[in-house]
C-alpha positions as a printed NumPy array, in Angstrom:
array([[  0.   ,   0.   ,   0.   ],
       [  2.716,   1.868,   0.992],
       [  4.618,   1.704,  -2.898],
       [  1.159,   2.63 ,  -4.778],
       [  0.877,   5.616,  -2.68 ],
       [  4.914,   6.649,  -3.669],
       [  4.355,   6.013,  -7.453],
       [  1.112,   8.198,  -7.312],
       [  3.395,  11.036,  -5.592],
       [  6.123,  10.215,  -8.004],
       [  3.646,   9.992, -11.131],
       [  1.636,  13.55 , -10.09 ],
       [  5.576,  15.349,  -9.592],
       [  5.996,  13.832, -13.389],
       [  2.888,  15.192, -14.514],
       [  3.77 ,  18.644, -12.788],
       [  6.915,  18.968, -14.433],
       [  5.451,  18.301, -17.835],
       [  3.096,  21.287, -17.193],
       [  5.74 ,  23.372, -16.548],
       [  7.789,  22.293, -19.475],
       [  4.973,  22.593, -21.988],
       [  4.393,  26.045, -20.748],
       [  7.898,  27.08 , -21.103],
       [  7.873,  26.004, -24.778],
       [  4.586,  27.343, -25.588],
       [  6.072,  31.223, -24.344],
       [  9.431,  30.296, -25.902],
       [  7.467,  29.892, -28.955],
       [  5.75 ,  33.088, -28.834],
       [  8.884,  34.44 , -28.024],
       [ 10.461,  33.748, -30.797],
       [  7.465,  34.382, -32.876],
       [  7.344,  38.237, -31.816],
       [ 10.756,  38.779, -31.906],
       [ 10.623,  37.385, -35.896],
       [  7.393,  39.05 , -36.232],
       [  9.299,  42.126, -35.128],
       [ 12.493,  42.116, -36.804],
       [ 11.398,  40.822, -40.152],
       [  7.811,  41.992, -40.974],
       [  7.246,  42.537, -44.706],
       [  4.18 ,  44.667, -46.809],
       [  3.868,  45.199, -50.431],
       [  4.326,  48.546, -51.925],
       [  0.912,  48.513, -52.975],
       [ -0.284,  48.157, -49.814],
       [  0.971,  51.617, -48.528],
       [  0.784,  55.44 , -48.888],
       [  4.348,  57.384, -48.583],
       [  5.331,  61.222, -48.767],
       [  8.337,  62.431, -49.568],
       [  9.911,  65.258, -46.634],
       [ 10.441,  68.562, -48.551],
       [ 11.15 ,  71.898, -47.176],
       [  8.432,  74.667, -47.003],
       [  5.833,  76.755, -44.863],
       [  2.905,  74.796, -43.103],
       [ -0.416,  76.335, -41.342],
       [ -1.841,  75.039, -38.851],
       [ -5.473,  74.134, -39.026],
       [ -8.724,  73.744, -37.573],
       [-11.749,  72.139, -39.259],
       [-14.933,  74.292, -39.616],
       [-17.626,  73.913, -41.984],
       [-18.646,  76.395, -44.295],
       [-22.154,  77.597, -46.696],
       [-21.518,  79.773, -49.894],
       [-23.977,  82.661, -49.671],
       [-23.88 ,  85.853, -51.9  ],
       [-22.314,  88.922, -50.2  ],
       [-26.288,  90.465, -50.869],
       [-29.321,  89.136, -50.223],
       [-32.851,  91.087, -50.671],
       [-35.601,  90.002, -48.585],
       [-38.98 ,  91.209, -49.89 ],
       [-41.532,  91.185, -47.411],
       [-44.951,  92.252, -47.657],
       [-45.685,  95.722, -46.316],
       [-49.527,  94.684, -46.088],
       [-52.154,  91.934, -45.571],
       [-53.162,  91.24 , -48.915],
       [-52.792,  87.898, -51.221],
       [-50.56 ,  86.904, -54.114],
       [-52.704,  87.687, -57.622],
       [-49.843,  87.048, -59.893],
       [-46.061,  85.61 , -60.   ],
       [-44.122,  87.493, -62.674],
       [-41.025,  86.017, -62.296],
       [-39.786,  82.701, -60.95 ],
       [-36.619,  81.507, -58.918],
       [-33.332,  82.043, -60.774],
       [-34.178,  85.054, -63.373],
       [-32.22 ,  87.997, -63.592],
       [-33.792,  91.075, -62.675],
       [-32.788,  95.159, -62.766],
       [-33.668,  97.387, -60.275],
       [-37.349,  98.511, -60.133],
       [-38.744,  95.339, -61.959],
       [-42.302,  93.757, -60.102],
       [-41.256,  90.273, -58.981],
       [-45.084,  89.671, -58.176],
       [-48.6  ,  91.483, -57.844],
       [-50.654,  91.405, -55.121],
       [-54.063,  91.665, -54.35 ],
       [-53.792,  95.472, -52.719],
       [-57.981,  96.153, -52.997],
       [-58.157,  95.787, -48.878],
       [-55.44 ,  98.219, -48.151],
       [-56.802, 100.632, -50.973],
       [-60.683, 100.526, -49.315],
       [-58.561, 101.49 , -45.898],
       [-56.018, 104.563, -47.989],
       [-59.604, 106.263, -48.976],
       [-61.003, 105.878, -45.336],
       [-58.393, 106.935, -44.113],
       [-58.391, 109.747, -46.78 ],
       [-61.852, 110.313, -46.396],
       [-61.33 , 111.017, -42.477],
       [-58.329, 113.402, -42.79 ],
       [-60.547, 115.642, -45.28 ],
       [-63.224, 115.779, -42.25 ],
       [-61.023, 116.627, -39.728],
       [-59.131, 119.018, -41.567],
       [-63.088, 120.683, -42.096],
       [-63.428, 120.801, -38.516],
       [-60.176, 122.232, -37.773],
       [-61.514, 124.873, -40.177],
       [-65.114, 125.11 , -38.556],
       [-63.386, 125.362, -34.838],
       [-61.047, 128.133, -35.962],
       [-63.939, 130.224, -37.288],
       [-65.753, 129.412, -33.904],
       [-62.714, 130.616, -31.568],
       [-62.083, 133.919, -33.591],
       [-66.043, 134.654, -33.378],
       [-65.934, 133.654, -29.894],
       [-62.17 , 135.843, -29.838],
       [-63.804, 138.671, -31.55 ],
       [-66.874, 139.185, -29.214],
       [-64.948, 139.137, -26.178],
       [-62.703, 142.295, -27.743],
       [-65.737, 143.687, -28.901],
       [-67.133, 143.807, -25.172],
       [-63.899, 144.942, -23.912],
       [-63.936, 147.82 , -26.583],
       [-67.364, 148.718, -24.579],
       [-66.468, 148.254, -21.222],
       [-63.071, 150.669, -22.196],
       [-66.286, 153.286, -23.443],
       [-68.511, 152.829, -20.547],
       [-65.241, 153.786, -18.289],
       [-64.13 , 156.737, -19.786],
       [-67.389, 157.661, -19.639],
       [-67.912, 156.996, -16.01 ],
       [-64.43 , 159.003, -15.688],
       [-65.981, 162.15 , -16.883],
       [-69.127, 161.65 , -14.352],
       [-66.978, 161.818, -12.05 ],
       [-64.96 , 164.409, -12.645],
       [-68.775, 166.63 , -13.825],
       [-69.857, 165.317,  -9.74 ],
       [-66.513, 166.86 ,  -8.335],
       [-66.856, 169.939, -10.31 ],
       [-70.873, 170.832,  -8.826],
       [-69.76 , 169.902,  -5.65 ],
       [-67.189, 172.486,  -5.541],
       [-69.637, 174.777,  -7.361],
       [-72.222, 173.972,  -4.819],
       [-74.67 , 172.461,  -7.054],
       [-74.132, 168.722,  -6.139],
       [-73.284, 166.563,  -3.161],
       [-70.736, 164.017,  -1.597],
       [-73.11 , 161.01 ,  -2.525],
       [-73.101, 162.062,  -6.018],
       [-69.78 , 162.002,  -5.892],
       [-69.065, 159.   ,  -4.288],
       [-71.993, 157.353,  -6.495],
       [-70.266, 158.249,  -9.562],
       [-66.708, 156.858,  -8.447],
       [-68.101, 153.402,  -7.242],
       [-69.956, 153.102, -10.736],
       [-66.462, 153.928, -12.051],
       [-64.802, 151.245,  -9.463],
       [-67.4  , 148.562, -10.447],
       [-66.783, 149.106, -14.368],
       [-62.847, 149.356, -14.207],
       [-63.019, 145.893, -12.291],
       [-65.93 , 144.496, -14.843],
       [-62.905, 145.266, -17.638],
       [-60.641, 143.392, -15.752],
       [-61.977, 140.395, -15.246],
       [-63.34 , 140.414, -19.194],
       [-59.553, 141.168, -20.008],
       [-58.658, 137.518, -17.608],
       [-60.858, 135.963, -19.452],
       [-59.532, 137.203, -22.908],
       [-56.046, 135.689, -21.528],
       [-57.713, 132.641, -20.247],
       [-59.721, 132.234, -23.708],
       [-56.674, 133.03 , -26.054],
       [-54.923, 129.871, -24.114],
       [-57.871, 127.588, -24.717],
       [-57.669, 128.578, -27.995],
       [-54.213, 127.789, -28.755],
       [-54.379, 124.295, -26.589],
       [-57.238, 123.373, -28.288],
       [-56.06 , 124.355, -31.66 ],
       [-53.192, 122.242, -31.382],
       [-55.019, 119.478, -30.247],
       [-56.876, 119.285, -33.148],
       [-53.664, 120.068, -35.448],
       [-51.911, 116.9  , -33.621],
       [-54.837, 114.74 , -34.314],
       [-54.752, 115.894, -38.264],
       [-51.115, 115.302, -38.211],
       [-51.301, 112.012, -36.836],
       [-53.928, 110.455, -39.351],
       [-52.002, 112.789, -42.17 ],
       [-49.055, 110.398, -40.914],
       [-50.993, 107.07 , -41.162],
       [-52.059, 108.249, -44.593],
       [-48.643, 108.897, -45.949],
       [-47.255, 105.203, -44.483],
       [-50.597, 103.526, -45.632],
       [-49.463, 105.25 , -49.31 ],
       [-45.689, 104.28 , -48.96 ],
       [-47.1  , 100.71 , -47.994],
       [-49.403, 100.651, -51.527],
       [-46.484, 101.43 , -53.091],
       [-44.128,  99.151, -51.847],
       [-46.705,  96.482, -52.032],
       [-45.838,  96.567, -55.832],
       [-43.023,  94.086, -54.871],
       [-40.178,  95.51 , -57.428],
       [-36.44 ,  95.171, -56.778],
       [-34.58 ,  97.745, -55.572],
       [-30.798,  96.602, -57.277],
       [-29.783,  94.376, -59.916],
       [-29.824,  90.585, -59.117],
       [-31.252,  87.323, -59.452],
       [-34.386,  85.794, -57.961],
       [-33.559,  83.112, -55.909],
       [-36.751,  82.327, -54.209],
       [-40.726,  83.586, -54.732],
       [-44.404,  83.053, -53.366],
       [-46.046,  80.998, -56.305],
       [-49.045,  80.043, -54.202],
       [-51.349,  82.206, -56.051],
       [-54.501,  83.135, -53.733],
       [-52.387,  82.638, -50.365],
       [-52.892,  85.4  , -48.137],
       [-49.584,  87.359, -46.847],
       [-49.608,  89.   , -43.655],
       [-47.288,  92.317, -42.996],
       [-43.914,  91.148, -42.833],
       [-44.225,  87.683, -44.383],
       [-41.51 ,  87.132, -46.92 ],
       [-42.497,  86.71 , -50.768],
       [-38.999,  86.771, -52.404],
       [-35.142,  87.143, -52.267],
       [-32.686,  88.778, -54.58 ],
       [-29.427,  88.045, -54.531],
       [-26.325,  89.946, -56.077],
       [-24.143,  86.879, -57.793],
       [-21.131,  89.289, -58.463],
       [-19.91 ,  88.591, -55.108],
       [-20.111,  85.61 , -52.35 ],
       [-19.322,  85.249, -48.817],
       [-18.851,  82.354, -47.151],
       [-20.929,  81.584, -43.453],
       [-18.833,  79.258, -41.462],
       [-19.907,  76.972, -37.984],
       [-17.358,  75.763, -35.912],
       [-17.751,  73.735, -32.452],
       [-17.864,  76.028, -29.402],
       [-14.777,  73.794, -27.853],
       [-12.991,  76.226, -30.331],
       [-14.327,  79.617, -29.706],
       [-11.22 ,  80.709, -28.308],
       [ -9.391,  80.03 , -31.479],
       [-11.756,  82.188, -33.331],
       [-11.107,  86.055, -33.577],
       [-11.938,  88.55 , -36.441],
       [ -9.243,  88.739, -38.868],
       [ -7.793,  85.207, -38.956],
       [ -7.06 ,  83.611, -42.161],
       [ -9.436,  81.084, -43.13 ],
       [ -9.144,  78.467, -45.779],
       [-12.433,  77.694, -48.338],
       [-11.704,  73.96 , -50.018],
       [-14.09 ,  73.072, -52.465],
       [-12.891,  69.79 , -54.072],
       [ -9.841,  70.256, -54.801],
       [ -9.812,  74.211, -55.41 ],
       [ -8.341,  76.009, -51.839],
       [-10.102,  79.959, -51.881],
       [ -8.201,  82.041, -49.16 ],
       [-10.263,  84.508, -47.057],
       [-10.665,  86.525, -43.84 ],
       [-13.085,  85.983, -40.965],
       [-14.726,  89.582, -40.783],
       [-17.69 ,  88.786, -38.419],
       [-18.325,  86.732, -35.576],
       [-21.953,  85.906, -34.152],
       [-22.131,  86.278, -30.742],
       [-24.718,  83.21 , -29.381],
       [-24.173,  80.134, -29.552],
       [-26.64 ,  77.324, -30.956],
       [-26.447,  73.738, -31.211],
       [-22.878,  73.802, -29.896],
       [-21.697,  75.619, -32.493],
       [-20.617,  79.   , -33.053],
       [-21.026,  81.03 , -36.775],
       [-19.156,  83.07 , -38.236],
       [-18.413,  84.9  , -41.594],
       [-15.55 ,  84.672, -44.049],
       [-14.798,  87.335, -46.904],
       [-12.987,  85.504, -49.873],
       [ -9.585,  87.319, -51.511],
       [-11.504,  86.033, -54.665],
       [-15.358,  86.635, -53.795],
       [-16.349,  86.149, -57.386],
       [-15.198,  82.674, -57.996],
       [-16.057,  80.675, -61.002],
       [-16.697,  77.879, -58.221],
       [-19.23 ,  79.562, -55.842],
       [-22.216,  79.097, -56.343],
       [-25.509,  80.057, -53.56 ],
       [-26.344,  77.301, -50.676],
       [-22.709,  75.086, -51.723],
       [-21.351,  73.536, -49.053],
       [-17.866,  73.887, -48.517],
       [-14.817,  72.725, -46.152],
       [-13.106,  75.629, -44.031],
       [-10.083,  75.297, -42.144],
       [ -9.085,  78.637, -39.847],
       [ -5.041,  78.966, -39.981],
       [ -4.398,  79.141, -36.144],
       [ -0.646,  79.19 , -36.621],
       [  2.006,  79.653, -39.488],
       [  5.855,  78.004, -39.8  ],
       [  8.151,  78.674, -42.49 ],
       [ 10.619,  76.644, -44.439],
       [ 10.275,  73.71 , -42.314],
       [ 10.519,  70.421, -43.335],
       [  6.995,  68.532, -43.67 ],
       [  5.386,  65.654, -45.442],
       [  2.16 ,  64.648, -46.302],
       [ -0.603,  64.324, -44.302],
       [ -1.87 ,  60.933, -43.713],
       [ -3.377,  57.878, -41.299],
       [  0.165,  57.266, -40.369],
       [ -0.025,  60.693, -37.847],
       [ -2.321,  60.645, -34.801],
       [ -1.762,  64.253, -33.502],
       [  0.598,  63.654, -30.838],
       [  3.344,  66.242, -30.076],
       [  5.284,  63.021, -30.586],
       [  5.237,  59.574, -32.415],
       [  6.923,  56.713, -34.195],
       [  7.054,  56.572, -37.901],
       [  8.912,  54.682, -40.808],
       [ 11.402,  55.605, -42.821],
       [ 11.719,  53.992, -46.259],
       [ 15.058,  53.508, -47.668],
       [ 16.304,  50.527, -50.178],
       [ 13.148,  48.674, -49.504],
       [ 13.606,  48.42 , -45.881],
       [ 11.083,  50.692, -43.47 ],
       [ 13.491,  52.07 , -40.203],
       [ 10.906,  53.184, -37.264],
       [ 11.548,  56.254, -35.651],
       [ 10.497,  58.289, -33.   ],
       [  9.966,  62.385, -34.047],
       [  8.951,  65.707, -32.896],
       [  5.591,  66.568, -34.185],
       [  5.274,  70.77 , -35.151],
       [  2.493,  71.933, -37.166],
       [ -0.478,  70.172, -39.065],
       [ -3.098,  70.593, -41.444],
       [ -5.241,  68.721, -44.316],
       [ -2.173,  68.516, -46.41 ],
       [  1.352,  68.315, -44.769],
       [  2.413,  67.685, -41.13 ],
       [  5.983,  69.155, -39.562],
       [  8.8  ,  66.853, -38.407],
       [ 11.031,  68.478, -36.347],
       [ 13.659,  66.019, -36.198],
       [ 15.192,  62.437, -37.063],
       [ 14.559,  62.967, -40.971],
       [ 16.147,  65.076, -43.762],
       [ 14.895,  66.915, -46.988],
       [ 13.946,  63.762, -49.241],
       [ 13.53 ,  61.042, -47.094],
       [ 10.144,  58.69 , -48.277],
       [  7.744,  58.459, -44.745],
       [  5.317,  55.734, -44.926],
       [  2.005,  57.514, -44.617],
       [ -1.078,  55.073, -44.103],
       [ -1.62 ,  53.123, -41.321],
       [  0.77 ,  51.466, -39.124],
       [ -0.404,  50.63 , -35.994],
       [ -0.538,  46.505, -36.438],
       [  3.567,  47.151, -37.304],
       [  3.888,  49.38 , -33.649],
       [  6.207,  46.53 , -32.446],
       [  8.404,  46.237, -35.854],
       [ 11.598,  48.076, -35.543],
       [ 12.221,  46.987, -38.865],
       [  9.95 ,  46.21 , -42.357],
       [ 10.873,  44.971, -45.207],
       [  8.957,  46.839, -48.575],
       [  8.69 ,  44.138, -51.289],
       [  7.549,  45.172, -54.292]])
């Protein structure tokens, strides 16, 4: 009993060791494996990008996107509530300056210009009427005074005729004193009518102007209500193209609603969004980059919006060339604002290969072998990135891809 328990001690320590040597093997294996897969990896040529370093000035970059707009744009609102009667023209013809773009249904409006017409010609009677009624009114009052001025001077001379017989003996104190109260009473009697002449002559005026206000007021309303009939002809006021009308014929259009847009196509702008992580890139000024395709138009940001919507913040770019043979109203376009400029620096092309670390590895190709190397990352944009070190003026940098090589020193390039 003794001996079967040994051998199963001995057999379990054989079975142990085994384990451990099959597990040493299997990581020598993989071992070896990475250090071939490491020192001799191999791609084709056709299954890689490369850029050759050169010398010359890089930008950096930021990625916006951008709408081509034209540097003008009419809006045409309605100035009244009326309804479209008739389109004249339709999106995308030329027009000149004081050509209809539609007619509209104006009878409502008109019906309210001779009410309101009708109105002003009454009030401006009554005006009329009142004024004749205050300088009656005026003129009676300075008619009375006129005969209370009379009556006095002819109480005056009573009293002066009393004074005179009661000297001479043939009248007495109460004649006299009769005759200067009478004079008294009248002299205040003239007073009081001359108040009221003051009082009535500022009446007068306050109520003269009230009346003149409320002319000028509806004289006002008539001359907008006019101005609005005229407008409501809908007719351009520059040289342009029609880029968007009312057809619905019989809709009704209420002040302010928008019937059609002329825009200027001599000239474009360009209205750029870019996420608000960036808005302290942005400034007025900065040079800003327009790619369409292939075809790079330069410009300058020369307007910033101040809110901020959807995340995003908008802004406005002037092109050097506004009146390119590529713009065109509503295309979208790439923009890229140049945060940062280098010059004569050597750079390559942009590609997978660069991740936008301040540092990385990349290959070199030479002789169909691909040497990694770790460089100094400077500048970057859509087309070139700066290396700041580690390469020279003509060295071939693989490009695409290489993270499943990040362990190979070394690759070998066949063709």
């Amino acid at each position: 009993m003794d001996k079967n328990i040994e051998q199963q001690v001995l057999s379990g320590k054989r079975k142990k060791s085994m384990r451990y040597i099959f597990s040493g093997l299997v990581l020598l294996i993989m071992i070896i494996f990475v250090i071939r897969y490491s020192l001799s990896s191999s791609l084709r040529q056709s299954e890689i990008t490369t850029g050759v370093v050169s010398r010359g000035n890089i930008e950096n970059t930021i990625n916006a996107s951008g709408e081509v707009l034209p540097e003008f744009e009419e809006v045409i609102s309605s100035p009244i509530a009326a309804s479209v009667q008739k389109v004249l023209l339709d999106a995308g013809s030329k027009i000149q300056a004081g050509q209809s773009i539609l007619m509209l249904d104006k009878s409502a409006a008109q019906m309210e210009y001779e009410k309101l017409k009708f109105q002003l010609e009454a009030k401006q009677n009554d005006i009329r009427k009142i004024k004749l009624e205050l300088d009656k009114s005026f003129y009676d009052i300075k008619s009375n005074n006129n005969i209370k001025q009379l009556r006095i001077n002819s109480l005056k001379a009573s009293v002066e005729n009393a004074n005179r017989l009661l000297k001479a003996g043939g009248g007495t104190r109460e004649d006299v004193e009769q005759a200067e109260l009478n004079l008294k009473v009248a002299q205040l009697e003239k007073q009081q009518l001359e108040n009221e002449i003051i009082s009535k002559q500022q009446s007068m005026r306050l109520q003269m102007k009230e009346v003149d206000l409320a002319a000028s007021i509806q004289q006002n309303d008539l001359e907008v209500l006019d101005r609005k009939l005229k407008q409501a002809n809908i007719q351009a006021s520059r040289n342009g193209v029609v880029t968007w009308v009312n057809k619905n014929i019989g809709a009704a259009v209420q002040p302010g609603e928008v019937l059609a847009r002329i825009a200027d196509l001599s000239g474009f702008k360009v209205k750029g969004t870019i996420s608000d992580h960036n808005i302290d890139l942005l400034r007025a000024g900065m040079v800003a980059i327009i790619r369409i395709g292939e075809t790079q138009v330069r410009g300058k940001v020369i307007n910033i919006y101040p809110s901020v919507q959807n995340a995003t913040v908008s802004f406005d770019i002037k092109p050097d060339d506004s009146n390119h043979k590529l713009f065109r109203p509503n295309l979208k376009a790439d923009v890229f604002l140049v945060t940062d400029q280098h010059e004569q620096v050597l750079r390559v092309d942009n590609g997978p290969a660069f991740q936008g670390t301040p540092s990385q590895y990349i290959y070199v190709l030479k002789d169909g072998l691909a040497s990694r190397k770790l460089v100094q990352i400077g500048l970057s944009n859509f087309d070139y990135v700066e290396l700041k070190d580690q390469v020279k003026e003509g060295d071939v940098i693989i490009t695409s891809d290489m993270k499943e090589f990040k362990n190979s020193s070394q690759i070998t390039i066949k063709k």
